[in-house]
C-alpha positions as CSV (number, residue, x, y, z in Angstrom):
1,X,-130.4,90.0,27.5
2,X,-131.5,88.1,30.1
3,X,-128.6,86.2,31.8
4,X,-130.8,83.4,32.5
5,X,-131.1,82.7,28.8
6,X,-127.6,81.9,28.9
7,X,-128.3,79.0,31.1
8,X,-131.0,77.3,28.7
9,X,-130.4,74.8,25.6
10,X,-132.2,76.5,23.0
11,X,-129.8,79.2,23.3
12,X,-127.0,77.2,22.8
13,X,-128.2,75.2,20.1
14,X,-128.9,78.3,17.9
15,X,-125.4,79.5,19.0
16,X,-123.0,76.7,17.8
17,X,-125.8,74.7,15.7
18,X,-125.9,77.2,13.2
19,X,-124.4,78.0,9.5
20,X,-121.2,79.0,10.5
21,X,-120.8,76.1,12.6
22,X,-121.8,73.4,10.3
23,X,-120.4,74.7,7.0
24,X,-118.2,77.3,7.1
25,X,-115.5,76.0,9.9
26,X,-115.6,72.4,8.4
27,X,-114.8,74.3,4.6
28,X,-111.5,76.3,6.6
29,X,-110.8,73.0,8.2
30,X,-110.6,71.2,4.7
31,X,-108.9,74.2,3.1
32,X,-106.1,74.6,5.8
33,X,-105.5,70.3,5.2
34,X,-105.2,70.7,1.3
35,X,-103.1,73.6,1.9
36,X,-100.9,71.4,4.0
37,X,-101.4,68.5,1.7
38,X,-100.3,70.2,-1.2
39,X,-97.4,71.8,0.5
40,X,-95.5,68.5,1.7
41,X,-97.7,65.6,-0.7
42,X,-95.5,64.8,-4.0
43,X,-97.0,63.1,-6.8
44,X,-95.4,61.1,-9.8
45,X,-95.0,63.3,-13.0
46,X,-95.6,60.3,-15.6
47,X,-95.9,59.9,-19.5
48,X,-97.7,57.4,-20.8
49,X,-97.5,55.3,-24.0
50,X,-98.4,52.5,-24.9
51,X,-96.0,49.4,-25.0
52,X,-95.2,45.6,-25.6
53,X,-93.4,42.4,-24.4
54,X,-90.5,41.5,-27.1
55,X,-87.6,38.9,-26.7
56,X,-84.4,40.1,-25.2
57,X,-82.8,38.7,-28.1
58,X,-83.2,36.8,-31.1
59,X,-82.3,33.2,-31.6
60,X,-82.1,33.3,-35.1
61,X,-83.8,34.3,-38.0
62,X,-85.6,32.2,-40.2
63,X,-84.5,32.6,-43.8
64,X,-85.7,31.2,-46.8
65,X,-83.9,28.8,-48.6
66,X,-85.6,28.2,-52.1
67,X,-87.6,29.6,-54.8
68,X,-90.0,26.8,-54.6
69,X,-93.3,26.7,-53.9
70,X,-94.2,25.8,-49.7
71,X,-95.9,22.8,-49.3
72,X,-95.8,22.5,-45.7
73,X,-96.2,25.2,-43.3
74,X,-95.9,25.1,-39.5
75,X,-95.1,28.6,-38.5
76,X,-97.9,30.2,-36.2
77,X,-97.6,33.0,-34.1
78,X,-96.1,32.4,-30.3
79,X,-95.9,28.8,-31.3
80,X,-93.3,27.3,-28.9
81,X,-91.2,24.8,-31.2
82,X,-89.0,22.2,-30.5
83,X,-85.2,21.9,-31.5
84,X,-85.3,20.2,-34.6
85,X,-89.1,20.2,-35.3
86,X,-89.9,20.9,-39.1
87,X,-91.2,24.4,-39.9
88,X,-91.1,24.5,-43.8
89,X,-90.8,22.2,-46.4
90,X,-90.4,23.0,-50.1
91,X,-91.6,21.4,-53.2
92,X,-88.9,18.8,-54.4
93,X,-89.8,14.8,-53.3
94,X,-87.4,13.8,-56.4
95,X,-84.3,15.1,-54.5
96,X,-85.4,12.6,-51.5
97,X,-85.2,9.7,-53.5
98,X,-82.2,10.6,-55.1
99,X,-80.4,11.3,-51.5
100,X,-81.4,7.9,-50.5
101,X,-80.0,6.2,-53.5
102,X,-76.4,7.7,-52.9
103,X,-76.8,7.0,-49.3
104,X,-77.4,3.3,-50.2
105,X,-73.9,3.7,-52.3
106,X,-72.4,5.0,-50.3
107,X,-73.2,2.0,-47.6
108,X,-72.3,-0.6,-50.4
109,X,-69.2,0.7,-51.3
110,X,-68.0,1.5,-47.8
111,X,-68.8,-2.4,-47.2
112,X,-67.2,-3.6,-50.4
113,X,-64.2,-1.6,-49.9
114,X,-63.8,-3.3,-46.0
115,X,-64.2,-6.9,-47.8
116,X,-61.5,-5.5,-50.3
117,X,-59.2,-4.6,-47.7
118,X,-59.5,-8.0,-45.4
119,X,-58.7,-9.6,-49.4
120,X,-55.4,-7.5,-49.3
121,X,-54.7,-8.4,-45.5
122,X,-55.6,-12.2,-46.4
123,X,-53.0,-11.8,-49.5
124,X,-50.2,-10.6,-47.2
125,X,-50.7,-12.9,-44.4
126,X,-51.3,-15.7,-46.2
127,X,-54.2,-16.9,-44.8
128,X,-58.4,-16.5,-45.5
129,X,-59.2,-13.9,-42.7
130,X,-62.8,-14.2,-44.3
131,X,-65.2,-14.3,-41.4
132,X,-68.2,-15.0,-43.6
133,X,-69.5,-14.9,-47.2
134,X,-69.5,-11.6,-48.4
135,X,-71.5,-10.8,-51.5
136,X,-68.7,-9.6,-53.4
137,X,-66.5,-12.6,-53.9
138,X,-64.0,-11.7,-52.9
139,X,-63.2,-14.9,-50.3
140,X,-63.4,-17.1,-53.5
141,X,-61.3,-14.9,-55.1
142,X,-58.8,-15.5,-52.5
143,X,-59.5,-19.6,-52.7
144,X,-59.3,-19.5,-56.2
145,X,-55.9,-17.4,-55.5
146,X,-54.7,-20.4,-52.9
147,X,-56.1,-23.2,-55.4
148,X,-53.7,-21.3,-57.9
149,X,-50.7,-21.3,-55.5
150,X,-50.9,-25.2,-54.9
151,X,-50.9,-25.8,-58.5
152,X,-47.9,-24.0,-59.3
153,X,-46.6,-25.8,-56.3
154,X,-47.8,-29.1,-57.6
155,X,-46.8,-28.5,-61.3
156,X,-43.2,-27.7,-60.3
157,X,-43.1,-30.6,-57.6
158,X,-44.1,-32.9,-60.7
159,X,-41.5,-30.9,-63.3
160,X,-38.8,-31.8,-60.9
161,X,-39.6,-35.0,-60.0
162,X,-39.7,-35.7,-64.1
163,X,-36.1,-34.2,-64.4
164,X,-34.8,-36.2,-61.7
165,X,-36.2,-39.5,-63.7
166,X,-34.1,-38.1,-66.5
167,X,-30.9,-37.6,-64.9
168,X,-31.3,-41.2,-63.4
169,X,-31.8,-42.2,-66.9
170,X,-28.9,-40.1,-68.6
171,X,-26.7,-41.0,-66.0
172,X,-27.8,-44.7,-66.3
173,X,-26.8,-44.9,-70.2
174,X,-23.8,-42.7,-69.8
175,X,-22.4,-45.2,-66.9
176,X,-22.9,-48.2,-69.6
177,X,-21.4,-46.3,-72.4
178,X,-18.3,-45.2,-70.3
179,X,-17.6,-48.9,-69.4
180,X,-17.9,-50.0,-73.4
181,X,-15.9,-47.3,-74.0
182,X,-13.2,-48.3,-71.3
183,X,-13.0,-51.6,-72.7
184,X,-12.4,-50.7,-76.2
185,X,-10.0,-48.1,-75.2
186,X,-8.2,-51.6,-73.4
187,X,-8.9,-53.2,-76.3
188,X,-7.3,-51.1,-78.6
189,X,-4.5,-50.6,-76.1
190,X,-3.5,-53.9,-76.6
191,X,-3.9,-54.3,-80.1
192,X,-1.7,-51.3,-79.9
193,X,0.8,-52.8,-78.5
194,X,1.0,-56.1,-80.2
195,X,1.4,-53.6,-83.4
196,X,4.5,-52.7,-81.4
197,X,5.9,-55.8,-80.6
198,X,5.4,-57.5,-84.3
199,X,7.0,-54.3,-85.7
200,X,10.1,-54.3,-82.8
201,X,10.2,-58.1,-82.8
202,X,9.6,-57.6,-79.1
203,X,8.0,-60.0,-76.0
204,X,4.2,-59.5,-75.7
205,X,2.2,-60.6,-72.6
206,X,0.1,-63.8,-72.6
207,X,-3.2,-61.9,-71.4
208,X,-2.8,-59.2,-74.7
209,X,-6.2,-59.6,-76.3
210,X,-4.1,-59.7,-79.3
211,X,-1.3,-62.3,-78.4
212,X,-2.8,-64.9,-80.7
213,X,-2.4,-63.2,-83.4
214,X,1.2,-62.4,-82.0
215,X,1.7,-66.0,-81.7
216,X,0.7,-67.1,-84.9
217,X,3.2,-64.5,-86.3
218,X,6.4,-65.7,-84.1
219,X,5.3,-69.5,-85.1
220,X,5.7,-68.6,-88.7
221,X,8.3,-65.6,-88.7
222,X,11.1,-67.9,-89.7
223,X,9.3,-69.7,-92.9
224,X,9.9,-67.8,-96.4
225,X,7.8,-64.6,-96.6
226,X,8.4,-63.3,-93.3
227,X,8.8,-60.0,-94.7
228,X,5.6,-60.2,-96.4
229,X,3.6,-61.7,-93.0
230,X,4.5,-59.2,-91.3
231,X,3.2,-56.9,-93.4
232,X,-0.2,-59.0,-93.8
233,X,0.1,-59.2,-89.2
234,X,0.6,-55.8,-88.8
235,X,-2.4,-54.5,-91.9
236,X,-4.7,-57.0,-89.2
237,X,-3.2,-55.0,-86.5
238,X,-4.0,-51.7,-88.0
239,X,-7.8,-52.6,-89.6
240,X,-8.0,-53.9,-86.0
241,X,-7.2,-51.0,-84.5
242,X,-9.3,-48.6,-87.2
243,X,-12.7,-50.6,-86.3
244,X,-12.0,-50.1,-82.2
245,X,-11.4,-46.5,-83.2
246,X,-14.3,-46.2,-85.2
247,X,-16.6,-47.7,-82.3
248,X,-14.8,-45.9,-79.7
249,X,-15.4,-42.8,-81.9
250,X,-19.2,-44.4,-82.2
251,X,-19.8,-43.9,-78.2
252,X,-17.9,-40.7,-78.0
253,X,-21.3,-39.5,-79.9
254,X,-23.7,-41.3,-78.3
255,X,-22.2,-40.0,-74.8
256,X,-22.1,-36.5,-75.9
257,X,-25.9,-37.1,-77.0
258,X,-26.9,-38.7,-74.0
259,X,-27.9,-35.6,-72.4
260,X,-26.8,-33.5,-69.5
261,X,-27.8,-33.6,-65.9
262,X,-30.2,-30.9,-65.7
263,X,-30.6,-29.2,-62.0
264,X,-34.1,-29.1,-60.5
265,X,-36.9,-26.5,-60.3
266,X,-36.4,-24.2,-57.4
267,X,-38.5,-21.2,-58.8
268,X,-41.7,-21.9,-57.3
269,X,-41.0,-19.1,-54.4
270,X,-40.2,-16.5,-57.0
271,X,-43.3,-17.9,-59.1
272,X,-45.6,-17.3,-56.1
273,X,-44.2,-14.0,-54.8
274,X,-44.8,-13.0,-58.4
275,X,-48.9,-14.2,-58.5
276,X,-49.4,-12.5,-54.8
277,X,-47.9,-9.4,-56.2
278,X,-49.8,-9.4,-59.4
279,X,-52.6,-10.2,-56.9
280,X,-52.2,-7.2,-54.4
281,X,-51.8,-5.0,-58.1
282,X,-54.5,-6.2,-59.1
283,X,-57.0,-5.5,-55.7
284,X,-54.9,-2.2,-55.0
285,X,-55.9,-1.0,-58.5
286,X,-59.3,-2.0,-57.7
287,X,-59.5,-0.4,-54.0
288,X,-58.5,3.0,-55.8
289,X,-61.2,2.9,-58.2
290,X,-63.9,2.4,-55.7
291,X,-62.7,4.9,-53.2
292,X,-62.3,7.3,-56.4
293,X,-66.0,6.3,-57.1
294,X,-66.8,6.5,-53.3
295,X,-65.6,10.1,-53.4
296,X,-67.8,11.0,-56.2
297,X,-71.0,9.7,-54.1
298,X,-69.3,11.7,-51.1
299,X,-69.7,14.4,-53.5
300,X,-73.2,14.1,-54.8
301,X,-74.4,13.2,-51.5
302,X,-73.2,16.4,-49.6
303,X,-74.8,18.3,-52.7
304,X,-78.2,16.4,-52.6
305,X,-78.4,16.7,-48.4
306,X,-77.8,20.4,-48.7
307,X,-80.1,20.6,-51.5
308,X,-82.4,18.2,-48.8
309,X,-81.9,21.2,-45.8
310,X,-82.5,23.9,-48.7
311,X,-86.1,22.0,-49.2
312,X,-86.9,21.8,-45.4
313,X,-86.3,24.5,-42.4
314,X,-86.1,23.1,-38.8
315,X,-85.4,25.1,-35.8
316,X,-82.3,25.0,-34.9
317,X,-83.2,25.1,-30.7
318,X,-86.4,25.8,-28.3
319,X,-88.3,28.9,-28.7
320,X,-91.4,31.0,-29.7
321,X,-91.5,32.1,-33.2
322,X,-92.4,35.7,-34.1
323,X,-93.9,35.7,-37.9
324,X,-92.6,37.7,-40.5
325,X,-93.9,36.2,-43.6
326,X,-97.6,34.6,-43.4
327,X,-99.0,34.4,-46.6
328,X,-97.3,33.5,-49.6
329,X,-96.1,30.2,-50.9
330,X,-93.9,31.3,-53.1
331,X,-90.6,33.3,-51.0
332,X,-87.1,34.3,-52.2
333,X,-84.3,32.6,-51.1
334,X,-82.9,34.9,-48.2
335,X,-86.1,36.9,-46.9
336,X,-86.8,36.7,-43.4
337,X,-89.8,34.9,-42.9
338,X,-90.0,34.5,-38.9
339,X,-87.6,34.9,-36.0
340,X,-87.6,32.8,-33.2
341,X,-86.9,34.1,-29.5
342,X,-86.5,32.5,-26.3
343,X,-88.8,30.5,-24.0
344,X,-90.0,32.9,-21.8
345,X,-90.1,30.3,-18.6
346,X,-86.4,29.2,-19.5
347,X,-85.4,32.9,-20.2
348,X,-86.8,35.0,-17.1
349,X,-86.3,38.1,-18.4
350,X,-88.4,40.3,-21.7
351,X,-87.6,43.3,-22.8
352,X,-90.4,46.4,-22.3
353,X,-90.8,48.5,-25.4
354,X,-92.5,51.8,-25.8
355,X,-92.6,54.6,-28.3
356,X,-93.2,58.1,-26.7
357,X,-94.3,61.3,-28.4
358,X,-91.5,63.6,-29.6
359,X,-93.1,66.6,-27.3
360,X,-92.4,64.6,-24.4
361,X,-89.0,62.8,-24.8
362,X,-87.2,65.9,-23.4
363,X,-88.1,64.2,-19.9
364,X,-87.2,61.2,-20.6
365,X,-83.5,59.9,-19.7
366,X,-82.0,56.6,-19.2
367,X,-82.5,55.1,-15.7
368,X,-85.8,56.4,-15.1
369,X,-88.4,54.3,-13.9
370,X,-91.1,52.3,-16.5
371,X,-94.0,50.7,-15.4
372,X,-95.9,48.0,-17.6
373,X,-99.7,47.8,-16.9
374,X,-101.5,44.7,-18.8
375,X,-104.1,42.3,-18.7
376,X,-103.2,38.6,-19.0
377,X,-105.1,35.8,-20.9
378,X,-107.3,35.8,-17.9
379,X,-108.2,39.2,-17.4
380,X,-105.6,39.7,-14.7
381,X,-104.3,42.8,-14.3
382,X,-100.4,42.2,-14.6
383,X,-97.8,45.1,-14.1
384,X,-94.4,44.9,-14.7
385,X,-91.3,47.3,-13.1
386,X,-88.4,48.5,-15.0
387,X,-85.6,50.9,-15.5
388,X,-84.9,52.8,-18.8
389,X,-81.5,50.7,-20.5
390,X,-81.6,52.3,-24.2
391,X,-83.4,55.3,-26.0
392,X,-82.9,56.1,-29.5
393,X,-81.6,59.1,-30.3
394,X,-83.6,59.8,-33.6
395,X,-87.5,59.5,-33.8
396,X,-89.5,57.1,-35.9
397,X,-91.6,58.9,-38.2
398,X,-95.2,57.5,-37.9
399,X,-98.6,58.9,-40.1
400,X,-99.1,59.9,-36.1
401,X,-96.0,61.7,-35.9
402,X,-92.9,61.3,-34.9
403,X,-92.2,58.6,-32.0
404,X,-88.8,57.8,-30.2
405,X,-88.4,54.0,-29.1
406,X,-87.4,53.1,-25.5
407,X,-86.6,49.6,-24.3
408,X,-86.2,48.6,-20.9
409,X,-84.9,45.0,-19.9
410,X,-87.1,43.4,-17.6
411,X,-86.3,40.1,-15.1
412,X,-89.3,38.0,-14.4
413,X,-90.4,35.1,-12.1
414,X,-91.6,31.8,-12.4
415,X,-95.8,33.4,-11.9
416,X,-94.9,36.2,-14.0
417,X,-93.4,34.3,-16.6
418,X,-96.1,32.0,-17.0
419,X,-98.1,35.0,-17.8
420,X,-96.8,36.5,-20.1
421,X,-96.4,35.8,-24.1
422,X,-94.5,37.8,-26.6
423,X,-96.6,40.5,-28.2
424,X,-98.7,41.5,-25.3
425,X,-99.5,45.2,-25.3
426,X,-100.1,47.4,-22.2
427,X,-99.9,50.7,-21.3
428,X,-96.2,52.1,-19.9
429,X,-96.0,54.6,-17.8
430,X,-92.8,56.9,-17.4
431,X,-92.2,58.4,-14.1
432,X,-90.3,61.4,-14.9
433,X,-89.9,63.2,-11.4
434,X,-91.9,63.8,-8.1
435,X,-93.2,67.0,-6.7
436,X,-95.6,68.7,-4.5
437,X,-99.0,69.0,-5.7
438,X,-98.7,72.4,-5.1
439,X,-95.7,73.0,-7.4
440,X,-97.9,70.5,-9.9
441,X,-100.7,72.5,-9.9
442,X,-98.7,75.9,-10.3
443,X,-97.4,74.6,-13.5
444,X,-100.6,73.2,-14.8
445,X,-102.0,77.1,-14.1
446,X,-99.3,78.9,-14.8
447,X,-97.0,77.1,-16.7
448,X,-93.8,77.2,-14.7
């Protein structure tokens, strides 16, 4: 060839502008980088499932708590519910007015019994500790009680005051018939000893009540018949002496029958003690039958309020209830019929569930990494990272075969949290090793 051809364009442009230039060098190029790139490139050896967002835990469960039929219903799906707030209320409006009649008992008698007891206190201290009128009457209970007291007191005052009139009056006729008496008992004295002188012919003083009948005697003692004078002095003497005898005998009776000093009243303290005992007996006995009858209303009162919680379910703190039971309005007494989780703001943290096929849970271990792929209310994608925390170690059986359940606990925040809702299904990925792409595809061929 010509070397001058050498030197021109053309020849150069046939040269490297030609099929092996454009094609077949580019093909070794690419060839020699995927060889590379399978060589030292991994790729993540996954199994995927499908999965969903549950609560971590379980707040409660609701249970039923009658046989009657629901009238109200409030349970929804992810409803968020307050502590407290009414979620089922049973047939039974009887029962409410029953529970508000023992708790208006209940009230009465707890007030009676206080007015009771400041009765009792007014009864031992002695004074009306009665604030105001209560409806009970028991303050004019106590006034009647005082009016009572004063009386007695008056009644005995006026007892006394009559026997002391007596005594002055006994003691008055007794004084007069103790001086009569003295001066017969002189009397008779004297006549006494006149008897004695006339029958000793002896002296007799001048101031003897009976010295003139002595004298007359010794005028006439010498004349004939003194023997018989004598006889008719002395017979004087004597029916003298019977009749002061018989008188003096006379007031012996009426003193004896004048009466005795009697001794004055002093009972009214026992007399009192004894009405403000029978009065504290009385109000004791009648504290004990209301707080017997208070207990009974106790009673029937706890049994109509737990027959009031049995007709209505509230929730017993925040959360999200999960629905068990939907339709029916009739449920037995103990069946589940919702469960209420957490607040998934307050919370921060669901739990990832997932059910993978039976042919593949030989790769799967605890630890491993799961990934959560979803779409929000929105359309967002959302994805979620975990690590496997529990695998069952027996499958489910399902009519699609058999399944074994893994659950991976999952912290969240705040934007993720808002997100999210219990329930929400995604697709869960299980990242079960790394390797080279060529190792990957030397399996896929030839199954090593």
């Amino acid at each position: 060839m010509d070397p001058r051809y050498f030197e021109s364009a053309e020849f150069y442009h046939r040269r490297y502008n030609n099929f092996a230039s454009k094609i077949i060098i580019p093909t070794f190029c690419l060839f020699c980088f995927l060889v590379v790139f399978a060589i030292f490139a991994t790729k993540e050896v996954v199994v995927s499932s499908t999965g969903s967002i549950e609560a971590y835990r379980t707040i409660t469960n609701i249970q039923s708590t009658s046989s009657k039929q629901i009238i109200v219903n409030h349970l929804k799906e992810n409803k968020k519910v307050k502590k407290g707030e009414l979620l089922l209320e049973y047939q039974g409006k009887e029962g409410e007015i029953q529970l508000s009649t023992l708790q208006n008992q209940q009230k009465q008698l707890e007030t009676q019994l206080a007015q009771l007891q400041i009765l009792l206190d007014s009864y031992q201290q002695g004074k009306n500790l009665f604030k105001e009128k209560d409806a009970f009457g028991y303050e004019q209970t106590y006034i009647d009680y005082t009016k009572q007291v004063e009386t007695l007191d008056k009644n005995i005052q006026q007892q006394n005051a009559n026997i002391q009139a007596q005594n002055a009056a006994s003691s008055q006729t007794q004084q007069a018939i103790q001086s009569a008496m003295g001066e017969i008992q002189e009397e008779l004295s004297a006549y006494r000893q006149a008897k004695k002188a006339v029958q000793n012919n002896t002296g007799l003083n001048e101031q003897n009540t009976a010295y003139t009948l002595y004298q007359s005697y010794q005028q006439q003692k010498d004349q004939e018949g003194a023997d018989t004078l004598k006889q008719q002095v002395l017979s004087q003497i004597d029916s003298q002496i019977a009749s002061l005898e018989n008188s003096l005998a006379g007031y012996n009776i009426q003193y004896a029958s004048s009466g005795v000093q009697q001794s004055v009243s002093d009972t009214f303290e026992s007399q009192s003690a004894a009405m403000k005992a029978q009065a504290l007996a009385k109000s004791e006995q009648e504290k004990q039958a209301l707080e017997k009858q208070l207990t009974e209303v106790k009673t029937n009162l706890q049994i109509h309020q737990q027959q009031a919680k049995e007709n209505q379910i509230h929730a017993q703190e925040d959360g999200i209830l999960h629905l068990i039971e939907t339709e029916n309005q009739y449920v037995a007494p103990g069946t589940v019929v919702a469960q209420l989780y957490p607040v998934i703001m307050k919370a921060k943290k669901i739990k990832l569930v997932a059910y993978i096929p039976s042919k593949d849970v030989s790769h799967i271990k605890k630890g491993m990494p799961m990934r959560f792929t979803a779409y929000d209310s929105s359309k967002d994608k959302l994805v979620l990272e975990a690590k496997i925390q529990n695998m069952d170690t027996s499958a489910t059986r399902t009519k699609q075969g058999n399944f074994f359940k893994v659950e991976a606990l999952v912290p969240l925040n705040t934007q993720q949290a808002k997100r999210l809702s219990y329930g929400l299904e995604g697709k869960v990925t299980l990242i079960t090793h790394k390797t080279t792409y060529l190792n990957y595809l030397l399996d896929k061929v030839f199954n090593f």
